[in-house]
N, CA and C atoms as a LAMMPS dump frame, in Angstrom:
ITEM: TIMESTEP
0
ITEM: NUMBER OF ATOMS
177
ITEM: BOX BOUNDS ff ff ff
-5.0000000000000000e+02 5.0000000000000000e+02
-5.0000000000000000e+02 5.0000000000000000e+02
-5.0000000000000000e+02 5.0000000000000000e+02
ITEM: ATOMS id mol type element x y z
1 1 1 N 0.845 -1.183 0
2 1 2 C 0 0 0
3 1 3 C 0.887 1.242 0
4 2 1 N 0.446 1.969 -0.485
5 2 2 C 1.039 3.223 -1.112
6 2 3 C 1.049 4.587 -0.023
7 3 1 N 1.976 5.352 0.531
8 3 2 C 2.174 6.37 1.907
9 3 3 C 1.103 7.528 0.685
10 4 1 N 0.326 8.006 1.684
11 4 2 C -0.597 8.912 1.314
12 4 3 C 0.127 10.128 1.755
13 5 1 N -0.093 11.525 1.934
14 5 2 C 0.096 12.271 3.115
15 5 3 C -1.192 13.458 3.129
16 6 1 N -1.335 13.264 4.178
17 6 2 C -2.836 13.81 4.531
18 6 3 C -2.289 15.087 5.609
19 7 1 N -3.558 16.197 5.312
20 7 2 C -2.737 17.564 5.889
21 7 3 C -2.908 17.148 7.632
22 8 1 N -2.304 17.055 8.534
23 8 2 C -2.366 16.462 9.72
24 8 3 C -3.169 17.137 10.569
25 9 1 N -2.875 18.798 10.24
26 9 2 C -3.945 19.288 11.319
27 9 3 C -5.225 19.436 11.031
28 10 1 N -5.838 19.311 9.91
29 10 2 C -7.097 18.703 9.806
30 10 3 C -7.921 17.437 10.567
31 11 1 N -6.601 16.304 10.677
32 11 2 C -7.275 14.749 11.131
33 11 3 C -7.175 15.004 12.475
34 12 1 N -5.988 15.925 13.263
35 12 2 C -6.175 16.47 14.582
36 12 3 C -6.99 17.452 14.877
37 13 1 N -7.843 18.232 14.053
38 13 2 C -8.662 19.222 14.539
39 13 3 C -10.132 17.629 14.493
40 14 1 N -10.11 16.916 13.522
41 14 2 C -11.615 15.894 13.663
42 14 3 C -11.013 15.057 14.818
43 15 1 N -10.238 14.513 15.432
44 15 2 C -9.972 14.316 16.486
45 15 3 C -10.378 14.589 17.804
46 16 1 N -10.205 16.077 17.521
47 16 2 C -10.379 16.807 18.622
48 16 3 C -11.84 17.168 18.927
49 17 1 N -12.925 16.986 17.629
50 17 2 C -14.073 16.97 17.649
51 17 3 C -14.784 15.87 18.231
52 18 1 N -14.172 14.318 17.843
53 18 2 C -14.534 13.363 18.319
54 18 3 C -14.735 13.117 20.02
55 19 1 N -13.407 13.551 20.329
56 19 2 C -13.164 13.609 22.031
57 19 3 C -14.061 14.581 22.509
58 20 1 N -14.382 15.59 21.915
59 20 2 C -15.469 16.315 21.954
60 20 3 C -16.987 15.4 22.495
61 21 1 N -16.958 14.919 21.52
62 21 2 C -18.538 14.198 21.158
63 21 3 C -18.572 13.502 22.245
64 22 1 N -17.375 12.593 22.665
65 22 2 C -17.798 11.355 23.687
66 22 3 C -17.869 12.216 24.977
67 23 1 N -18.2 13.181 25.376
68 23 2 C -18.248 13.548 26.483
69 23 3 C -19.564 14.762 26.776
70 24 1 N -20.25 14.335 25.023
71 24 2 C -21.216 15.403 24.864
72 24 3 C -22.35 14.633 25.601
73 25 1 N -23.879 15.128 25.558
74 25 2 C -25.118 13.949 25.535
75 25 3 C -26.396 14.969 25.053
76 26 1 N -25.797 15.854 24.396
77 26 2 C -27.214 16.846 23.405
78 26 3 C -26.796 16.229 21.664
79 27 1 N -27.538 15.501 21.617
80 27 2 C -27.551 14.531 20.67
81 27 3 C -27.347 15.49 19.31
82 28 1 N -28.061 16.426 18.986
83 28 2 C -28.014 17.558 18.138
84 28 3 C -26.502 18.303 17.957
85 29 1 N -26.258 18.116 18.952
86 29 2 C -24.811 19.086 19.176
87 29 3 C -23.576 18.208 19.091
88 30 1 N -24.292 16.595 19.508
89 30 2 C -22.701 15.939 18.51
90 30 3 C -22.965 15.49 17.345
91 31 1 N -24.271 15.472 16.641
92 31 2 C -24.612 15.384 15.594
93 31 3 C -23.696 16.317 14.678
94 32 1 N -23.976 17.567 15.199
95 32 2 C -23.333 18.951 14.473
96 32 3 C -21.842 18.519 14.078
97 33 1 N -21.08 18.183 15.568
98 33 2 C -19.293 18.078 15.593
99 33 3 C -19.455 16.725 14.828
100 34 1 N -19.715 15.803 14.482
101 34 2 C -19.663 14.484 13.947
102 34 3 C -19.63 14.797 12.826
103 35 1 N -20.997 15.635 11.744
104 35 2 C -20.796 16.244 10.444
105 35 3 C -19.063 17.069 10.489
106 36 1 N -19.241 17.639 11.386
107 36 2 C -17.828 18.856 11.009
108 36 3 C -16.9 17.627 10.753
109 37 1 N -16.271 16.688 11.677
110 37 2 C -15.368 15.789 11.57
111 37 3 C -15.701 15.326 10.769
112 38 1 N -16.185 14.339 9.722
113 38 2 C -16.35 14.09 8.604
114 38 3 C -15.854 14.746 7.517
115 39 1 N -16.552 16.164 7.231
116 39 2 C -16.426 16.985 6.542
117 39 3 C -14.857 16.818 6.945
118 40 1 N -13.95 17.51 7.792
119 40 2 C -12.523 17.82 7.525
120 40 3 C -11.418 16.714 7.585
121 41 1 N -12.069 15.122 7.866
122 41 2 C -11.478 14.332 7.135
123 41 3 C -11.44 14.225 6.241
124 42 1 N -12.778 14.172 5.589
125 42 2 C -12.864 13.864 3.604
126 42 3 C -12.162 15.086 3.057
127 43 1 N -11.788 16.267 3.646
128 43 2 C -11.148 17.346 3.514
129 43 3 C -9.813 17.143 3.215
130 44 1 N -9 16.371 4.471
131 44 2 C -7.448 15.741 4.269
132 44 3 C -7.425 14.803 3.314
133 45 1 N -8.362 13.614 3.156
134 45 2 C -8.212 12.885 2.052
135 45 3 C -8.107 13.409 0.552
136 46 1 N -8.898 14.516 0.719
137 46 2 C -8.933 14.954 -0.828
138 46 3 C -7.783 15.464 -1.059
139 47 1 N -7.35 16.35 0.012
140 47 2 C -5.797 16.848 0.109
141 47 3 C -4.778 16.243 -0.571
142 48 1 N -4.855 14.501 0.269
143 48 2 C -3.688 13.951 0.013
144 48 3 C -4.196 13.256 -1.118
145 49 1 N -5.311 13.005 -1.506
146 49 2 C -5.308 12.205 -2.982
147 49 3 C -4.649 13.177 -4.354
148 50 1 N -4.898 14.78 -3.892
149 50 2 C -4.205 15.608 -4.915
150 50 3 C -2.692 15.564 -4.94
151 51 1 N -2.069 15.403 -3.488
152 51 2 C -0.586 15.295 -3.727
153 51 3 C -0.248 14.157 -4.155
154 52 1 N -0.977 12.955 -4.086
155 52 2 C -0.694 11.771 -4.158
156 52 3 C -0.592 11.367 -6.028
157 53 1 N -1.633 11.967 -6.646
158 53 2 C -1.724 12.45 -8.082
159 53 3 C -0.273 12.766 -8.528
160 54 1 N -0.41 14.526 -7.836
161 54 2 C 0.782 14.744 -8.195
162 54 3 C 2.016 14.318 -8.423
163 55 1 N 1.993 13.616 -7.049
164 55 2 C 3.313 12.999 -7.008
165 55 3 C 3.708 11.472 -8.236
166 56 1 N 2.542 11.34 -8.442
167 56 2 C 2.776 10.351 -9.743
168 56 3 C 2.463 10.304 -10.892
169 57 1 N 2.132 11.652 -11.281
170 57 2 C 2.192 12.362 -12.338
171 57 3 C 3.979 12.858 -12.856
172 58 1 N 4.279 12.963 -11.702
173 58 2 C 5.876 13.38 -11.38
174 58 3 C 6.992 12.424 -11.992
175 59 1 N 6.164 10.899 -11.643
176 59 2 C 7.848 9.947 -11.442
177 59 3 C 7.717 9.247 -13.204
């Protein structure tokens, strides 16, 4: 399998949402942080699927 690189402080800011959530219990309000984390993972992935392109567009 192939090293991706994904922008890091993105997967640490959904991280930080998650730890968030498990300590929430307004169901609405980790609903909310659960979308956000999602959203700025598929965010880093897209990231690194563009460098990942790049980079083999390159060799």
């Amino acid at each position: 399998m192939n090293d991706m690189k994904m922008n890091e402080s993105l997967v640490f800011d959904a991280c930080a949402l998650v730890e968030q959530i498990s300590k929430m219990t307004n169901i609405e309000a980790m609903q909310a942080k659960a979308d956000f984390a999602a959203y700025l993972l598929n965010q880093a992935m897209e990231e690194g699927e563009k460098v990942e392109e790049n980079r083999c567009s390159m060799d």
